[in-house]
N, C-alpha and C positions, 0 to 999 in steps of 0.2 A: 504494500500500500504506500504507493507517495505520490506527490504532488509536484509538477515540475521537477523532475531527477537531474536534467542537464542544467539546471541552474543551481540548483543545489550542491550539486558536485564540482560546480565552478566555484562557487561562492566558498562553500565550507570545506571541500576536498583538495580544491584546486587539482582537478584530475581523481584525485582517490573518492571512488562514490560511497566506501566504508565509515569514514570520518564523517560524514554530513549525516547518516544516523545513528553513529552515536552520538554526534551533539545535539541531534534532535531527541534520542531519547534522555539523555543526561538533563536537556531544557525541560521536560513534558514533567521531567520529577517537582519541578521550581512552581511556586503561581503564578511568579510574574514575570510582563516582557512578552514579548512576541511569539514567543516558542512557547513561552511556559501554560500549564494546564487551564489556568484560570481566564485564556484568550483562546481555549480551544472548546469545541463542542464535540462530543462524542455520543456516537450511536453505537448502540447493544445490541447484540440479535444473539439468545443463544448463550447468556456471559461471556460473550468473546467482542470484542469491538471490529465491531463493522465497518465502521466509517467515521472520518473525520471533519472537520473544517475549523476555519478561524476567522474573524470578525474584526473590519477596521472603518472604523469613523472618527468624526472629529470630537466626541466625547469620550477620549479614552482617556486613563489617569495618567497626571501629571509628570510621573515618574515613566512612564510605559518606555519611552528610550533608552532609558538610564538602566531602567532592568536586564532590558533588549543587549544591551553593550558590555553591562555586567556579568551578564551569563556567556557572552562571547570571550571575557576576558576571562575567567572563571576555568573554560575549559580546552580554551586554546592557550592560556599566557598573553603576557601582554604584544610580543612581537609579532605571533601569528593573528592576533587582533586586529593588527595594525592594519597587516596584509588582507584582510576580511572585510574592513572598513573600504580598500581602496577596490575591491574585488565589487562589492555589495552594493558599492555607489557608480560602479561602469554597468551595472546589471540592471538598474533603474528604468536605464534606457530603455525595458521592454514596458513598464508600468507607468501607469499614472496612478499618484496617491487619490485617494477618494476624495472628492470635495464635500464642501457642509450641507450638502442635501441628499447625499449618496451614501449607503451602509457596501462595504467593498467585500465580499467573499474572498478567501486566501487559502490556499495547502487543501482543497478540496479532494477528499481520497476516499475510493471504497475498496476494502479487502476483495482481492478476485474472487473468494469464494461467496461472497455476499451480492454481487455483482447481478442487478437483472433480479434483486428480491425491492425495487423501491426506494433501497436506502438513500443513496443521492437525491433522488425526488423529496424525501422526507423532511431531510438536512435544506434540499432549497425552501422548502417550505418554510422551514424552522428562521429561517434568516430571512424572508420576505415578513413575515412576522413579526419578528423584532424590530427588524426597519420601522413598520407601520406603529409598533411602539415607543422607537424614539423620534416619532414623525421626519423620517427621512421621507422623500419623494422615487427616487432611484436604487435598483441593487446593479452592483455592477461587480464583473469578473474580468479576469485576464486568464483566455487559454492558449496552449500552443495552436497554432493553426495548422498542424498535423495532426494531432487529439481529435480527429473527425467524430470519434463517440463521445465525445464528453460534448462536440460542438452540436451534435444531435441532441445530444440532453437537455442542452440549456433553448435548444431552439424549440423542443417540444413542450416546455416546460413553460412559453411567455418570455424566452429572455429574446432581444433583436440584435442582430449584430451591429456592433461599433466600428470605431475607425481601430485598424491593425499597421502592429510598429514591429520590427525585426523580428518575423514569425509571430506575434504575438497577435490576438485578437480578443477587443475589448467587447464586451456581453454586457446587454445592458438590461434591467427589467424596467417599465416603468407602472409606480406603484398607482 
């Protein structure tokens, strides 16, 4: 189960695609920050997790970077931090961060064996929801534009296609 692998492995492997989960699983331990549990959603099916995602707007705590950076330095050192920081900000270039009327979807993943039971339907639902609870207007994703199944997902599901930036295509719902 993962989301975006060749960015991942740019970012936190720089090449090695081992190292990006274990820092994603060493993060999921934490609450906080980007990685950490308390910014992710998790679905069950079974006592086994299904599926994942994460949630970005412009109401998130104060600290959220700080954690974010914290847990980089935490489990890389500070040097390969450094190199994550200058990796993490050339990889930007495929996303646009969410604006103040948009709830952004992030790391959306379903286990292959859960795959074709809902669960990603369930999770978008779960995050159109929320939006409409922090009166956002817009959900919006970034997927590969290879990911033909997940761009089927989101097409069937209400989302319309956006403008796409180096392989990447932005998905947008509106609420």
């Amino acid at each position: 189960m993962c989301s975006a692998p060749d960015i991942l492995t740019f970012v936190f492997g720089h090449g090695d695609d081992v190292k990006p989960r274990e820092f994603l699983q060493s993060s999921l331990a934490q609450p906080d920050g980007q990685f950490g549990y308390a910014n992710h959603i998790v679905a069950i099916s079974d006592s086994n997790i299904a599926g994942v995602y994460c949630r970005w707007h412009d109401k998130l705590p104060a600290d959220f970077d700080r954690a974010t950076v914290d847990s980089i330095h935490r489990f890389f050192g500070i040097e390969e931090a450094m190199n994550i920081m200058f990796r993490s900000r050339e990889s930007t270039r495929f996303f646009t961060p969410p604006q103040a009327h948009q709830l952004c979807i992030g790391h959306l993943a379903v286990d292959m064996k859960y795959r074709g039971h809902g669960i990603a339907r369930a999770m978008l639902a779960d995050a159109i929801a929320f939006a409409r609870q922090i009166a956002k207007t817009h959900v919006v994703l970034d997927v590969a534009l290879n990911n033909q199944p997940a761009i089927g997902l989101y097409l069937a599901n209400g989302f319309i296609r956006g403008a796409s930036t180096d392989g990447y295509l932005r998905m947008i719902y509106v609420l």
